[in-house]
KOLTI-431511 format. One record per residue (C-alpha): residue number from 0; x, y, z. Coordinates in steps of 0.1 Angstrom, whole numbers, plus 5000, padded with zeros to 4 digits. Layout:
resi,east,north,up
NUM,X,Y,Z $
...
***
This chain:
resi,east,north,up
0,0686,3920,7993 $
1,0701,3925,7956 $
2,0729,3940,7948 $
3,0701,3963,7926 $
4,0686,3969,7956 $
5,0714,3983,7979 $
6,0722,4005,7943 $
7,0686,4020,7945 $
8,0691,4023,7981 $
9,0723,4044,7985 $
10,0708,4062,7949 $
11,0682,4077,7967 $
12,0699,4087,8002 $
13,0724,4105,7981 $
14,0697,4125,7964 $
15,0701,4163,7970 $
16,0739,4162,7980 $
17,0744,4181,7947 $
18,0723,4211,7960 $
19,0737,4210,7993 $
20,0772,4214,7972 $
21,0760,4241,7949 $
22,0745,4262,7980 $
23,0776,4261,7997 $
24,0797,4266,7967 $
25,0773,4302,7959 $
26,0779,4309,7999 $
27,0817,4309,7991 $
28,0815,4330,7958 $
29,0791,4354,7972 $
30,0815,4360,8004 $
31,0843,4365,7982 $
32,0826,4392,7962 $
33,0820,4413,7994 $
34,0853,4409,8006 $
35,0862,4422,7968 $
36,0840,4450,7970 $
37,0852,4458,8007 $
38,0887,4460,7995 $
39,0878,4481,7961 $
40,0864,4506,7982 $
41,0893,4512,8001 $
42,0915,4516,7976 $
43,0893,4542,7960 $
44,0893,4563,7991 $
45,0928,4564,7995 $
46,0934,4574,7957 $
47,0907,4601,7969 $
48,0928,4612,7995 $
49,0958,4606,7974 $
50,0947,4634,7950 $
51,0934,4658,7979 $
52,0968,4657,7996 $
53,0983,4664,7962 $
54,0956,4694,7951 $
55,0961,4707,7990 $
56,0999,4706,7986 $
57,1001,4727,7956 $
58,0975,4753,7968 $
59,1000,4759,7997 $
60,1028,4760,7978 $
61,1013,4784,7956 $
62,1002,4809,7983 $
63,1035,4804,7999 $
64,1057,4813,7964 $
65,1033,4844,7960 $
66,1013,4827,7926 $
67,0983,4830,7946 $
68,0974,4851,7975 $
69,0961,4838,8007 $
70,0974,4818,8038 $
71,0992,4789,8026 $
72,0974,4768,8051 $
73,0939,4779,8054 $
74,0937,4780,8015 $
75,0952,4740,8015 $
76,0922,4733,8042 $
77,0897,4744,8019 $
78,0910,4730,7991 $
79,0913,4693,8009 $
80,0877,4703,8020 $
81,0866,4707,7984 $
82,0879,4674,7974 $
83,0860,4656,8007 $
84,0889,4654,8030 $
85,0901,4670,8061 $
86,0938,4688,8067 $
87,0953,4667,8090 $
88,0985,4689,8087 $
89,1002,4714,8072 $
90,1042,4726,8073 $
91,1060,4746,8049 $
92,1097,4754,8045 $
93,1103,4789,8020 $
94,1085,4775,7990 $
95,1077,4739,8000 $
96,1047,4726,8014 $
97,1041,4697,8031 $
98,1004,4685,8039 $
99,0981,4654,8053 $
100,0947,4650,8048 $
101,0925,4627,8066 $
102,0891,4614,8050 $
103,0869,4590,8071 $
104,0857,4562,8048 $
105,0836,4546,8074 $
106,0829,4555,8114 $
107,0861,4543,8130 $
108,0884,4541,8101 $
109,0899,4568,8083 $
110,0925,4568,8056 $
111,0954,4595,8054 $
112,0975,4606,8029 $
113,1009,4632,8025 $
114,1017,4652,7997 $
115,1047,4674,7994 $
116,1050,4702,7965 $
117,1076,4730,7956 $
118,1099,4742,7934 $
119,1118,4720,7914 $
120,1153,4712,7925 $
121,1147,4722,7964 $
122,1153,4687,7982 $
123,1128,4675,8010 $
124,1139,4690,8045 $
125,1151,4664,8065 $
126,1141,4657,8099 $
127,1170,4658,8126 $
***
């Protein structure tokens, strides 16, 4: 056997490694643009739930500082409702309201968020 011949040889077992290599690189690239697009999502539902704490929280400190009339409570509920979330809680101390809504991104997982809102210059009550 040549030395041409063993080149041929091993030249044509080798054939098709490239697409092997190309498949496998796509596999990787396309796995990373789920896991991408997984994470996105998430971080757009919890800015979702981000804004409908913050909207909830200010609807019960309005209704508790007498801007608007209702139940400080029941009005942040529907409020978090409007904005696709679920009042998880809701506290107020005089003027301040503190909520958390809950919005379920997918069965099984659900992302919360906590808003606080009041007067300026009234400090957070703390726990004892």
């Amino acid at each position: 056997m040549t030395r041409r011949d063993r080149t041929t040889r091993r030249e044509s077992e080798e054939r098709g490694a490239a697409s092997v290599l190309a498949i496998g690189i796509i596999g990787a690239m396309t796995a990373l643009a789920v896991a991408l697009l997984a994470l996105l999502g998430v971080f757009v539902v919890s800015q979702r739930a981000a804004n409908a704490a913050d909207a909830a929280a200010l609807a019960a400190a309005d209704a508790m500082s007498g801007a608007v009339a209702g139940v400080p409570c029941r009005l942040a509920g529907e409020v978090a409702a409007r904005n696709g979330a679920r009042l998880g809680a809701c506290e107020g101390d005089g003027a301040v309201a503190s909520v958390t809504v809950v919005i379920e991104a997918a069965p099984g997982f659900a992302v919360t968020a906590s808003a606080r809102a009041g007067p300026p210059g009234r400090p957070a009550a703390v726990p004892p």
